[in-house]
Every structure is written in C-alpha cells, then in structure tokens.
DOMINU-143860 format. One record per residue (C-alpha): x, z, y. Coordinates in pm, whole numbers, plus 50000, padded with zeros to 5 digits. Example, Ala and Ser with C-alpha at 12.3 -4.5 7.8 and 13.67 -1.06 7.14 Angstrom:
512305078049550513675071449894
//
This chain:
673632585722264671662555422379670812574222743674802570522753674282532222797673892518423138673282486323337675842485523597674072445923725670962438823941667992422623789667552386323888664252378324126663452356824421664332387324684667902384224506670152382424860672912352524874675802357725095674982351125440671442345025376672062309025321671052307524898667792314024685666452319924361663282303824290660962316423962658382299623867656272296923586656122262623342653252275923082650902306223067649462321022700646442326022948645752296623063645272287822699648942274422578650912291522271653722306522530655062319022844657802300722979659562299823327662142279723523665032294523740666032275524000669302286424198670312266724505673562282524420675042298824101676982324924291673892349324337673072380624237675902403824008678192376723936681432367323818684122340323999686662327923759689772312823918688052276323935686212287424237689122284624425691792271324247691882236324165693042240523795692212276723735690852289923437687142282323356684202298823191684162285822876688532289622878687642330322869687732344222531684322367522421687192399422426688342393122783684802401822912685432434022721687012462022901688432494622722689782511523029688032512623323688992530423634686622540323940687032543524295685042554224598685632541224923682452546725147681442518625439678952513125607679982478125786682312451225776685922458425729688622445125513689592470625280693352474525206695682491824982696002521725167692552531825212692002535424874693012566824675695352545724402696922579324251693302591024102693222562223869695032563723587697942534623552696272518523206693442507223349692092472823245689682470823471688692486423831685472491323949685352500624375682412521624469681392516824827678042528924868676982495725043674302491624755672152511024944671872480325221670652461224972667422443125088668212448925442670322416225668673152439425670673822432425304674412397225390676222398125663678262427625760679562436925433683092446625373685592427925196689212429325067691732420625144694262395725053697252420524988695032442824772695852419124477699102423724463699402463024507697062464124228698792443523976702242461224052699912492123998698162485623753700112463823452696612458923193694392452323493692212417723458689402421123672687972441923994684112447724058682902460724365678932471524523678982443424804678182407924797681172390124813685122398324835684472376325133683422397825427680652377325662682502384925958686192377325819685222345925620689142327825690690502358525584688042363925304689342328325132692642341725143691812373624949690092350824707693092329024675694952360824633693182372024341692062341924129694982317024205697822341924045699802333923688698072370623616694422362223787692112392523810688172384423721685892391924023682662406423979680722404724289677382423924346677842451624136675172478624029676042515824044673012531824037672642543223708676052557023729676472597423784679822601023653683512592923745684052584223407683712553123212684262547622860684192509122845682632478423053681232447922910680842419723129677992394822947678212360623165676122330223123678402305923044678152272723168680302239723139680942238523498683002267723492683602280123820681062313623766677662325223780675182354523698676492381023484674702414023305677432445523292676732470823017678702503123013678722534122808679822563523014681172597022968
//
C-alpha cells in the first residue's frame, strides 16, 4: 500500500533552476560529526523563496491577498484531484481550449496540468522558454470547476519567459479573485504512471512573510 504513495515535488539542491536563471540555492554545511562535533547541521540560503516546487499564495501579487499562515492545515489537503495532459515543448500560453476540460470530472478540488516540460529540466530551456497560462484560463476553470482551489503544473512558473507582461496578468487572474486558486509551480510527475489520483497533499513551509515558498506534494494514487 505504501508503493501507492508518491512525491509529486523536486528535491531541493544547488542545481535547483530559478525562473530565468536569475535565483540560487546555496547549501552549505555549519558542523560536521567528522570533524569531531556532536552533529551535522547545514544552512540554506535562497536568494529567492520562489524556487524549486513551490506554492504562490495571493500575496504575491495582490496587495492584501491571503497569506501563508491565513491558510488553514485542510486547505493544503486535496480530496479530488483531476489530471490533464497537454504536451509542449516551448513557450506558449496555454488557453482554455487547448485543454481537454470534458475528461475531468466537474468535482474536482484540485487540477494538476501535465505538460511533459519536466523533461527540460536541467537544460536553459527550463528557464526560459517554458509555457505559461494564460490569464482567461482562471476563469473557465472556476465556472468549470465549482470545488476547485488550486492548479499545479510541470513548468517553472505560470509566467512564461517570453510572455512575462502577459504572464503577470495570468497571475493576477488567478490569485487576486474573491475565489483565488493556489498555484503550485514546479511540479514533479515522475513518479506518476496513472491518470488517477486519489488525494494531494500540499506540505508548505510556512513562513511569516506570507507571500509563498518551497513546498513537498505527497499523493496516494490509484
């Protein structure tokens, strides 16, 4: 039953890509048990906290949107999770209408978009000719979808590199709304060989500041 749990985030290390290149993780080590002290212990520097799987609550772009530590622990917990795949392979802004809406059932909570980008992950392209989406996409998916709180996708940002005006818009679109849908940027799908998800927890590390930050996403599939 265990085998049935999966990591749907990316391990945090100093190759961890930022968007356009322009952020880095830094690791280092404070103490070593070999060097003769009672413990290992390391500090994590991030130049910014948007790096890596992570979440943006509506503070990141709205001025008094809702903040980290506003989220209760059972809105990071998802019971209905939908999944669709929309291959790319370079930037483009990805709309309503080329994604197959009718395959995903209408309770969905939350809605996880498969590109196969992932696999540029390492390479420049990551960074800066991912897709995006785009600003309408919010809407069609809350009239869509009534339960739906959050969207999680396998590319770096909702921001596209090459459509970065546009890409504040779409991020406007989603967080600034009465009914805001959690982004989770970065997302892992390589443990995934199934369609079907069972339920999505999304563990963040919750800081005062509010506005976001590294996140692990635990699944159980089907």
């Amino acid at each position: 039953k265990m085998s049935k749990i999966i990591f749907m985030s990316h391990p945090l290390d100093e190759k961890t890509p930022s968007y356009g290149g322009r952020d880095s993780l830094k690791i280092s080590p404070n103490s070593k048990i070999v060097n003769g002290v009672g413990a290992n212990t390391s500090s994590l520097l991030f130049s910014n906290n948007h790096m890596g799987t992570h979440m943006d609550t509506p503070y990141h772009f709205c001025e008094n949107g809702k903040k980290t530590l506003q989220y209760k622990a059972e809105e990071f917990y998802f019971s209905n999770v939908g999944i669709i795949n929309h291959p790319c392979t370079s930037a483009k802004l990805i709309e309503s209408n080329d994604l197959d809406l009718k395959t995903v059932p209408l309770d969905i909570d939350f809605l996880f978009i498969n590109t196969s980008f992932e696999k540029y992950r390492g390479d420049k392209k990551y960074i800066n000719d991912n897709p995006g989406l785009h600003a309408d996409l919010a809407k069609v998916l809350r009239d869509k979808f009534s339960n739906l709180r959050g969207v999680g996708f396998d590319f770096i940002s909702l921001t596209s590199w090459k459509y970065r005006e546009e890409g504040r818009n779409s991020h406007k679109s989603f967080l600034c709304n009465k009914r805001s849908l959690l982004v989770i940027e970065d997302v892992s799908f390589k443990e995934l060989n199934t369609s079907q998800i069972d339920w999505t927890m999304i563990s963040p590390l919750r800081t005062s500041d509010g506005n976001g930050g590294p996140v692990t996403i635990i699944s159980k599939i089907k």
